[in-house]
C-alpha positions as CSV (number, residue, x, y, z in Angstrom):
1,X,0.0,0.0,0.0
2,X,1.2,3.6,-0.6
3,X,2.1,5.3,2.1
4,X,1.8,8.5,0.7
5,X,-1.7,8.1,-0.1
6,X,-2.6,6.2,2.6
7,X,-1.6,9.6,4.8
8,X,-3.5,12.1,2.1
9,X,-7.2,9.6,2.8
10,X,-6.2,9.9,6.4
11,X,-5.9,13.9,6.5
12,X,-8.9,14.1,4.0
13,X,-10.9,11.6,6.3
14,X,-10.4,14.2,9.4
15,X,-10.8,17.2,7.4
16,X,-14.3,19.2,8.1
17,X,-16.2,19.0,4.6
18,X,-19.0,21.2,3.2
19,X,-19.1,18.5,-0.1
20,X,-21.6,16.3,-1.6
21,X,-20.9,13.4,0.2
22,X,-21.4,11.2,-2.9
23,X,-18.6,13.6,-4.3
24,X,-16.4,12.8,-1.2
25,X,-16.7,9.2,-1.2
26,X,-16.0,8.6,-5.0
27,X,-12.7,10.8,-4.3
28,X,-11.9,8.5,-1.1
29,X,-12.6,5.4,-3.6
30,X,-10.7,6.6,-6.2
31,X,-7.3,7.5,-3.7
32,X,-8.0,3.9,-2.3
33,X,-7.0,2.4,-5.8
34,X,-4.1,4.4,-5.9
35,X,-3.4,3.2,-2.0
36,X,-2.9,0.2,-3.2
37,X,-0.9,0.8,-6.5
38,X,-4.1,0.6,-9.0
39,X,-5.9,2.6,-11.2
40,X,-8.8,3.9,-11.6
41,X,-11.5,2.0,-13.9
42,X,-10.8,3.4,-17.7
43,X,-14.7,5.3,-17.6
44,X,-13.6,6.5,-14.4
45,X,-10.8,8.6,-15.9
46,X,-13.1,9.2,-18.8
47,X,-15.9,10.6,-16.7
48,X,-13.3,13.0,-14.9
49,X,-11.6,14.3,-18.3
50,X,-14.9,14.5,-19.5
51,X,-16.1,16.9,-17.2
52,X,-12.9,18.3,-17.4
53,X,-13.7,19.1,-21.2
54,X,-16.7,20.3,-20.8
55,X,-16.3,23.2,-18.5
56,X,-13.2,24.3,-20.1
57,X,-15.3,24.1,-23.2
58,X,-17.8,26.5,-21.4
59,X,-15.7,28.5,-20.1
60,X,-13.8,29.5,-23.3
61,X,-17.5,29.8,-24.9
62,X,-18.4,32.2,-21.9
63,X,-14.9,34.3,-22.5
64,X,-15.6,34.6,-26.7
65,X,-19.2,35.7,-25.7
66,X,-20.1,39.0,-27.6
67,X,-21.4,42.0,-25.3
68,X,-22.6,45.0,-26.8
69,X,-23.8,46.7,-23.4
70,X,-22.6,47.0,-20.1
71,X,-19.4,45.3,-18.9
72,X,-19.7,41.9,-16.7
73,X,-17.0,40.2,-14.7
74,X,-18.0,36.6,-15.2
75,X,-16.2,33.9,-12.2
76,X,-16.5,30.4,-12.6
77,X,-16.9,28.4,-9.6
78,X,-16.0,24.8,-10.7
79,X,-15.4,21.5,-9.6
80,X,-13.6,21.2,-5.6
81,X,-13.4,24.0,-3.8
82,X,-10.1,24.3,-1.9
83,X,-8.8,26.9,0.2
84,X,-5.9,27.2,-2.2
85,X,-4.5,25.6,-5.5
86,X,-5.8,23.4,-7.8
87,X,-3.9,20.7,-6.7
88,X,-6.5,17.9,-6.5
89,X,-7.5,18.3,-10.5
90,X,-7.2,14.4,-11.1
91,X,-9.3,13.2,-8.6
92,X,-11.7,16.0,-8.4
93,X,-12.5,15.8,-12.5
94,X,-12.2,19.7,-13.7
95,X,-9.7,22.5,-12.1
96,X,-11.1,23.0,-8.6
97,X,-11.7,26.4,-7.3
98,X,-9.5,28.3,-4.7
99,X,-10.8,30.5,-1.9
100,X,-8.2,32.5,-2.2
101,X,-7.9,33.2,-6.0
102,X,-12.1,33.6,-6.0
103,X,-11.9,36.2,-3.8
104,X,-8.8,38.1,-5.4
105,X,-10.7,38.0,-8.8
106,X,-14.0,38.8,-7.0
107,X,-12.0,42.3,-5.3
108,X,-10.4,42.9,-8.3
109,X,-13.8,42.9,-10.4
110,X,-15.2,45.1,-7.2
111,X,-12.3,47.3,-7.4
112,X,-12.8,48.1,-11.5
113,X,-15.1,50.6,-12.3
114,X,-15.9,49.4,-15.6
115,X,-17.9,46.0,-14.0
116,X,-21.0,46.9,-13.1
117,X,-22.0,43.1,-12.1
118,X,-20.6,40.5,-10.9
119,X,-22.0,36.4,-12.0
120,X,-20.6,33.5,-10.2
121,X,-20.7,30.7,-12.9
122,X,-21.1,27.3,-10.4
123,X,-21.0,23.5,-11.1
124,X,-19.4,22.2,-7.6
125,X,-19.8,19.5,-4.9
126,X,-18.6,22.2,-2.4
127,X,-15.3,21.1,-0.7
128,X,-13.5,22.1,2.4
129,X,-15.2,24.9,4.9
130,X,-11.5,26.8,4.8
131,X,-11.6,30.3,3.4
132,X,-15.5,30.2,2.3
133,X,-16.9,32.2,5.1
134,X,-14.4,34.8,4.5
135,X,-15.4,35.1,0.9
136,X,-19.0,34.7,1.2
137,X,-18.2,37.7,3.7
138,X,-16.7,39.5,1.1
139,X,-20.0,39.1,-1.5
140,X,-22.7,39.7,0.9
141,X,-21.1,42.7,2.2
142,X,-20.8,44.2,-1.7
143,X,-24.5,43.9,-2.1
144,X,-25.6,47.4,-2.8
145,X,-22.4,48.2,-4.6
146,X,-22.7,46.4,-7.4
147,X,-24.8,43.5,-8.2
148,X,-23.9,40.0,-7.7
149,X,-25.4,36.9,-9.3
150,X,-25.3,33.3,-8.7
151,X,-26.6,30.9,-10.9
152,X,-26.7,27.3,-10.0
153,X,-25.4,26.0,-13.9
154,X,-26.1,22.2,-13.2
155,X,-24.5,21.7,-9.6
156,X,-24.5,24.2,-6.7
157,X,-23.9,22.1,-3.4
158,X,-22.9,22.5,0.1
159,X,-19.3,24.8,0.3
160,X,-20.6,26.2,-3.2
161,X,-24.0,27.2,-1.8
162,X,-22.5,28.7,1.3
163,X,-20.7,31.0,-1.4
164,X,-23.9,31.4,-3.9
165,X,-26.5,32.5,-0.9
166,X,-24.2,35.6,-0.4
167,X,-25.1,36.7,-4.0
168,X,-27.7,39.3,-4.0
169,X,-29.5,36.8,-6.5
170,X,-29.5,33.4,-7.0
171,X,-30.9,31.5,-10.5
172,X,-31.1,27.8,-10.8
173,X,-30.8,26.4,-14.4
174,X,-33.5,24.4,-15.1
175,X,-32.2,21.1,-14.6
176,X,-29.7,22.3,-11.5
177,X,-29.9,20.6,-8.1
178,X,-28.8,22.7,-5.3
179,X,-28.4,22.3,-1.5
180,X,-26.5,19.8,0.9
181,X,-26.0,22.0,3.7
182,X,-24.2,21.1,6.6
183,X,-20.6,20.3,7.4
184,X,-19.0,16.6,8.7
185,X,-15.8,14.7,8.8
186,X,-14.7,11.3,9.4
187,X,-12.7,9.0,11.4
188,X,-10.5,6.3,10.2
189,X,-9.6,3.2,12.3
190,X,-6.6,1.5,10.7
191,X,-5.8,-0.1,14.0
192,X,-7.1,-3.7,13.2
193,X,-6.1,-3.5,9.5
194,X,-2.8,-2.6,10.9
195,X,-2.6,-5.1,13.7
196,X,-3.6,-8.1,10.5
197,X,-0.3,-6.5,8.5
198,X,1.8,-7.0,12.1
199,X,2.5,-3.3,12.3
200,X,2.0,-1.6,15.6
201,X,2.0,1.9,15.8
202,X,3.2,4.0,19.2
203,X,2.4,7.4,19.2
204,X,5.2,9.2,21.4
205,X,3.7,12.9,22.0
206,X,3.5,16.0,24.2
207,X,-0.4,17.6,25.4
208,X,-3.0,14.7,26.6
209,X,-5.3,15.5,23.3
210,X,-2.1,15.8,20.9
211,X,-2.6,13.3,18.0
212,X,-6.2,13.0,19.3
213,X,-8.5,11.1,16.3
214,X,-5.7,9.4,14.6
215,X,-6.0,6.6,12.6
216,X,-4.1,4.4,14.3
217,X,-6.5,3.7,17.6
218,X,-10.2,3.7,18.1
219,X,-12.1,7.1,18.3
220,X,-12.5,7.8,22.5
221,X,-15.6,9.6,23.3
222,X,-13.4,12.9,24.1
223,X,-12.2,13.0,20.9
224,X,-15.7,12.0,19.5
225,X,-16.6,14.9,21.3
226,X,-14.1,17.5,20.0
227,X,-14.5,16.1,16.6
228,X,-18.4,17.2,17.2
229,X,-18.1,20.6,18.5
230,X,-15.6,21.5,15.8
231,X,-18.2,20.1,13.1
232,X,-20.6,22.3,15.2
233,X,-19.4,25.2,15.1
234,X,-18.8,25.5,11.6
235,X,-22.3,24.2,10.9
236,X,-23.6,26.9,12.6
237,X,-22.0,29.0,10.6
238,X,-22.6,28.0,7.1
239,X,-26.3,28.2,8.6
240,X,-25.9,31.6,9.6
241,X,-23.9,32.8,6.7
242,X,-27.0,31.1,4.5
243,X,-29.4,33.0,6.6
244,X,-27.7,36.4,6.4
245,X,-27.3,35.7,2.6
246,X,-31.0,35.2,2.2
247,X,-32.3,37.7,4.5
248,X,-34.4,35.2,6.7
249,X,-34.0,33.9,10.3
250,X,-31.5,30.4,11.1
251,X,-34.4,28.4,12.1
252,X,-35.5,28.9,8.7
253,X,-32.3,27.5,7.2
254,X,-32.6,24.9,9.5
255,X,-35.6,23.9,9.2
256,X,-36.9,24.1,5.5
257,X,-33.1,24.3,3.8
258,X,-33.0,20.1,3.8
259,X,-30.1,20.0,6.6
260,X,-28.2,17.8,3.9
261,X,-30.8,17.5,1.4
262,X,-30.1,18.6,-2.0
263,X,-32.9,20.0,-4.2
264,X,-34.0,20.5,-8.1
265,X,-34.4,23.7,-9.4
266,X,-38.6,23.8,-8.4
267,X,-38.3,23.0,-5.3
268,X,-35.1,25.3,-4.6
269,X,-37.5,28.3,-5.5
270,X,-40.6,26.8,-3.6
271,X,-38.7,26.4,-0.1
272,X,-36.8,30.1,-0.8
273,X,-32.9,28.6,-1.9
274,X,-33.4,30.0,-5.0
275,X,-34.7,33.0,-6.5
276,X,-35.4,32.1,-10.1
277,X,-35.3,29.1,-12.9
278,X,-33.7,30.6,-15.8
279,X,-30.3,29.5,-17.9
280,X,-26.8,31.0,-17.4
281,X,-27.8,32.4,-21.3
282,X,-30.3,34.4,-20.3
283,X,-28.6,35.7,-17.2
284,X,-26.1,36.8,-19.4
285,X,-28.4,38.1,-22.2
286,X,-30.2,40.5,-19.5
287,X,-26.9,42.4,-19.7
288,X,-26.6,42.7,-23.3
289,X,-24.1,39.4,-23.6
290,X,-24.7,36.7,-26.1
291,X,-22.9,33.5,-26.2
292,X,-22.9,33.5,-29.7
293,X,-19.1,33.6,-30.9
294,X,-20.3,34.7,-34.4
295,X,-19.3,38.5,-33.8
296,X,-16.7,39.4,-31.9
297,X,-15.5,42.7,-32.6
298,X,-17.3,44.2,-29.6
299,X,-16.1,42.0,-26.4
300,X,-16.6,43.7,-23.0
301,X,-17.4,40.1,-21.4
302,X,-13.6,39.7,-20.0
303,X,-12.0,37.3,-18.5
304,X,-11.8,37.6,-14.1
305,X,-9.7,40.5,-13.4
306,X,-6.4,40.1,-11.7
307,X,-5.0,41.9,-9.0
308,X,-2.8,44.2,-9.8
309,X,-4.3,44.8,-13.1
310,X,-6.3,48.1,-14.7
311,X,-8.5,45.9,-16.6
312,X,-9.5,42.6,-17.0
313,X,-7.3,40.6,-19.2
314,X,-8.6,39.8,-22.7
315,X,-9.3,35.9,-23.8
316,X,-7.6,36.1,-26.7
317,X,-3.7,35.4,-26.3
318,X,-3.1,32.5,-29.0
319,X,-2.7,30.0,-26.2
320,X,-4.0,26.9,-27.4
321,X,-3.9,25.6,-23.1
322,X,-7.3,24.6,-22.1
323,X,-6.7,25.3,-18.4
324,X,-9.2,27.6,-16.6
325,X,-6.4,30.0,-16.6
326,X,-5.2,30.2,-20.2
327,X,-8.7,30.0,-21.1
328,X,-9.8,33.7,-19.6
329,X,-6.6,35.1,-21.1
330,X,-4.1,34.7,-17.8
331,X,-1.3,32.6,-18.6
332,X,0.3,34.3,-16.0
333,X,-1.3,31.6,-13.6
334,X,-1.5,28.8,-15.5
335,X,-1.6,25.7,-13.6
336,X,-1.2,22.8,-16.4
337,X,1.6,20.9,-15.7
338,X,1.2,19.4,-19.1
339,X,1.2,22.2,-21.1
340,X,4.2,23.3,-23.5
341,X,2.5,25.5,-25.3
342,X,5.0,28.0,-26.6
343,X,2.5,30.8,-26.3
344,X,1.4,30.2,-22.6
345,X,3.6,32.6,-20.3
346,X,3.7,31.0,-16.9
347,X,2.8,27.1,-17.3
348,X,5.9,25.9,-17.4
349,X,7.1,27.9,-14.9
350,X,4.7,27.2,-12.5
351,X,4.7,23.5,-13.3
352,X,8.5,22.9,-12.6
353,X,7.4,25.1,-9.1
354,X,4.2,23.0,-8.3
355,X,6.0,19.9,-9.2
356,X,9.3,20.5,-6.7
357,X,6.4,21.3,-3.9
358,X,4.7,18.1,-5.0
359,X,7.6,16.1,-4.7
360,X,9.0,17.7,-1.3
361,X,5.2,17.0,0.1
362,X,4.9,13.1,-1.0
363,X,8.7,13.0,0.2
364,X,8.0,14.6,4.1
365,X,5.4,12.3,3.7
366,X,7.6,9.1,3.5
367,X,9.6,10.8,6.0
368,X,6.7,10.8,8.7
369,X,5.8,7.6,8.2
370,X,8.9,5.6,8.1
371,X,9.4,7.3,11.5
372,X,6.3,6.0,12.4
């Protein structure tokens, strides 16, 4: 078994999620093959560079899109949302979404007088619960500035809806499903499977509730209990961040929002998630921007804006990368380690940098647990 990736599921496992569960457990599955030196099943891999394809695909549409009215900053919010990077691409299907770069762009776009609104683009199972109340913060507190506008464009779940309900409106696509909120973790017991292999692990350490919920022993009820009031407290907070968001009291949230639940589009409006059913087209249309890629002399739909930047960066650079980055115009940030495209200013860059940190991670990693 891989060490290294038996330690990732181990962190993951303990990590506080606001994630489709389904989402969770299929990445768990998937880092269990590679635990054990497998791969994943061929329409596996498939499904995940399928999806892959397709949001790039719609983002780059989304980026030619012609606008003959007012400018739009439009950000996509897609596949797992991490605190930072995009580090987790391969088992998470598309790019996945950083906290930290979100709320840069969302500043940025805030910060340029030519946006007048602001659309959050969002297909995600949610992810972790780091960074996402600072950012939904950020949105809800802009309401009145400048108008912001979620639309639920086939998957809006849990850490993503936490980010959506601080929008000052919310649209589901017709065939969206929306919802799962609520926060949990995991505990692992490898003791057994351990003790079967002849391995026994001794945990030398310093503070009674150090190393408390490893894997390597049963869960005690005082570390049960922690484990609980952390998940509490940040469930409480994704329900009062929703409530704020929406404008109605937490026992609403509670109550009516599903605790968990996800929804369809109808029944997202009937219960009050939602605002509207309507297509990410005609969100855009209301502001003068067609999708249509048939004219596009006149482009004021432009790419997220980047900090440190007078304008938003334009879409066209001749960089045939189909990263998120490279495909709204800023190579600067690319993060495809398999791109050599000549035109692309940062991938490679950036690759040789993310692959070092990669290989000092998995090798600290194989450091910990030999000395284990």
């Amino acid at each position: 078994m891989s060490k290294a990736y038996s330690s990732i599921m181990s962190a993951m496992r303990s990590q506080v999620w606001a994630i489709d569960p389904n989402k969770l457990e299929a990445i768990m599955a998937f880092l269990a093959l590679k635990a054990q030196g497998k791969d994943a099943e061929a329409s596996v891999v498939a499904d995940l560079h399928g999806a892959a394809q397709i949001q790039a695909a719609r983002a780059k549409k989304v980026q030619q899109a012609d606008s003959q009215a007012t400018s739009i900053a439009v950000l996509p919010v897609y596949g797992l949302i991490l605190h930072r990077g995009s580090s987790m691409r391969d088992i998470s299907g598309p790019a996945a979404t950083s906290t930290v770069r979100l709320l840069q762009q969302f500043n940025a776009a805030m910060d340029d007088p030519s946006v007048s609104a602001i659309i959050f683009d969002i297909d995600s199972p949610g992810g972790t619960v780091e960074g996402v109340d600072e950012l939904a913060t950020a949105i809800r507190n802009a309401k009145g500035k400048k108008q912001t506008i979620a639309v639920c464009n086939k998957l809006c779940a849990s850490a993503a809806y936490f980010i959506a309900s601080a929008c000052s409106e919310i649209v589901a696509s017709p065939s969206s499903m929306t919802g799962s909120i609520g926060v949990y973790c995991a505990h692992e017991d490898t003791s057994k499977y351990l003790e079967n292999l002849g391995v026994k692990v001794s945990l030398i350490k310093f503070g009674e509730n150090k190393a408390e919920g490893n894997p390597h022993e049963p869960l005690t009820d005082a570390a049960r209990a922690h484990m609980q009031e952390t998940v509490d407290m940040f469930g409480n907070m994704f329900e009062k961040a929703v409530a704020k968001g929406r404008s109605v009291p937490q026992q609403k949230v509670h109550d009516t929002f599903g605790q968990g639940l996800m929804f369809g589009a109808a029944q997202a409006v009937k219960i009050g998630m939602v605002d509207k059913v309507d297509t990410f087209d005609a969100v855009l249309a209301r502001f003068g921007v067609s999708l249509s890629s048939s004219n596009q002399t006149s482009m004021e739909l432009e790419a997220p804006p980047v900090v440190g930047s007078t304008s938003a960066p334009k879409a066209d650079v001749g960089c045939k990368c189909q990263c998120a980055a490279c495909l709204g115009g800023d190579c600067g940030s690319c993060t495809d380690d398999d791109c050599d495209d000549p035109n692309c200013e940062g991938c490679a860059m950036q690759a040789k940098a993310a692959k070092a940190a990669s290989d000092r991670m998995r090798f600290r990693l194989q450091i910990a647990n030999a000395e284990l």
